[in-house]
C-alpha positions in Angstrom: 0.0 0.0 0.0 1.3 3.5 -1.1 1.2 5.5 2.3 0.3 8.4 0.3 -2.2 7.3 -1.6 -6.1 6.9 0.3 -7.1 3.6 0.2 -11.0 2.4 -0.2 -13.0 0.6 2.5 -13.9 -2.3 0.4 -10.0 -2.6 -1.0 -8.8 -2.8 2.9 -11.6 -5.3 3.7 -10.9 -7.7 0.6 -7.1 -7.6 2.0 -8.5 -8.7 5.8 -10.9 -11.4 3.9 -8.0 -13.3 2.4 -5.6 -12.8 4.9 -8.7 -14.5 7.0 -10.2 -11.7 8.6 -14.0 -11.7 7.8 -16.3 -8.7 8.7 -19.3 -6.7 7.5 -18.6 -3.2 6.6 -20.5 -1.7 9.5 -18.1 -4.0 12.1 -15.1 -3.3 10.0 -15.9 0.6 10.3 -16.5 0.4 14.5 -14.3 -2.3 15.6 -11.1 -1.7 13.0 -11.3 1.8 11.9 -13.1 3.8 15.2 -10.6 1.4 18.0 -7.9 2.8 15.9 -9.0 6.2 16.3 -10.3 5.8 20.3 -6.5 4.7 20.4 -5.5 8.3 19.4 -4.4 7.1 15.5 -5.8 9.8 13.5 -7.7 8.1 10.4 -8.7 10.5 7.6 -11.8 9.6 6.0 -13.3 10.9 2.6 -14.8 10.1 -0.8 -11.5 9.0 -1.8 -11.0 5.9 0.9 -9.3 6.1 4.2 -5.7 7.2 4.9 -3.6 8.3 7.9 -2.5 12.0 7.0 0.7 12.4 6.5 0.9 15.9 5.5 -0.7 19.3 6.7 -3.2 19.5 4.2 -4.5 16.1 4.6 -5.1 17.5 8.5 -7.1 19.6 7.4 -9.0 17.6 5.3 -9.6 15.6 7.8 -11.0 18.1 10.2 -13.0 19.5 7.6 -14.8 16.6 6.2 -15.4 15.5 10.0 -17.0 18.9 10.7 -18.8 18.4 7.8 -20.1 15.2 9.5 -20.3 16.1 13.1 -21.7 20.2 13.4 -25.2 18.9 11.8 -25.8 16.6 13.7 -24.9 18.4 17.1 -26.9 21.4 15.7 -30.1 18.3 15.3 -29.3 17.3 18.6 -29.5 20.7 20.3 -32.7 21.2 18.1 -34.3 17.8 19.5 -33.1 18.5 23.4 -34.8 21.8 22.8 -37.9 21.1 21.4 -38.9 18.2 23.7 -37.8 20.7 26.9 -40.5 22.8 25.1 -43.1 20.1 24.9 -42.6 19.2 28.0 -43.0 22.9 29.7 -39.8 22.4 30.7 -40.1 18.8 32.7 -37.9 17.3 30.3 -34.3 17.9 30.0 -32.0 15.7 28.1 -29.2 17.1 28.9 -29.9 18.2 32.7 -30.9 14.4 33.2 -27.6 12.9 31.3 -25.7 15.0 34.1 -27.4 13.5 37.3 -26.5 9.8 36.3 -30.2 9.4 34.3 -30.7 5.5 33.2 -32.2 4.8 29.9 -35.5 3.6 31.0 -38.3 6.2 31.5 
């Protein structure tokens, strides 16, 4: 593999498959590629495969396709919190709850 070059999902998980290594994409993307990264190995993701960056630019690739990925969806999440706290006339607080030690069951 050319370190330089990004490299596809599906190229990386035919290499695991005949090295032995079988997993659906979905595994391959949590248990492979996110332990990698919960282990501080910064893995840049794009349209073009996956790649550690090497170079400045490919940084900031990487942070700007992840806040591509990641500001929406914060921004829906602070929406949702919101509008249930609303709904609720204010008995419902996601994020107040989370904070006390809240279980999952209601």
């Amino acid at each position: 593999m050319n370190p330089k070059a990004y490299t596809l999902t599906g190229e990386l998980m035919k290499w695991l498959d005949e090295n032995g290594y079988d997993y659906e994409e979905e595994e391959f993307r949590s248990n492979i590629i996110g332990s990698l990264g919960d282990d501080g190995i910064i893995i840049s993701g794009s349209r073009r495969g996956l790649k550690i960056p090497i170079t400045m630019g490919e940084m900031l690739d990487y942070i700007n396709y992840s806040s591509r990925q990641f500001i929406p969806m914060i921004k829906r999440t602070k929406r949702a919190v919101e509008v249930l706290k609303a709904k609720s006339l204010g008995t419902i607080d996601l994020l107040e709850y989370e904070l006390r030690g809240g279980t999952n069951s209601c």
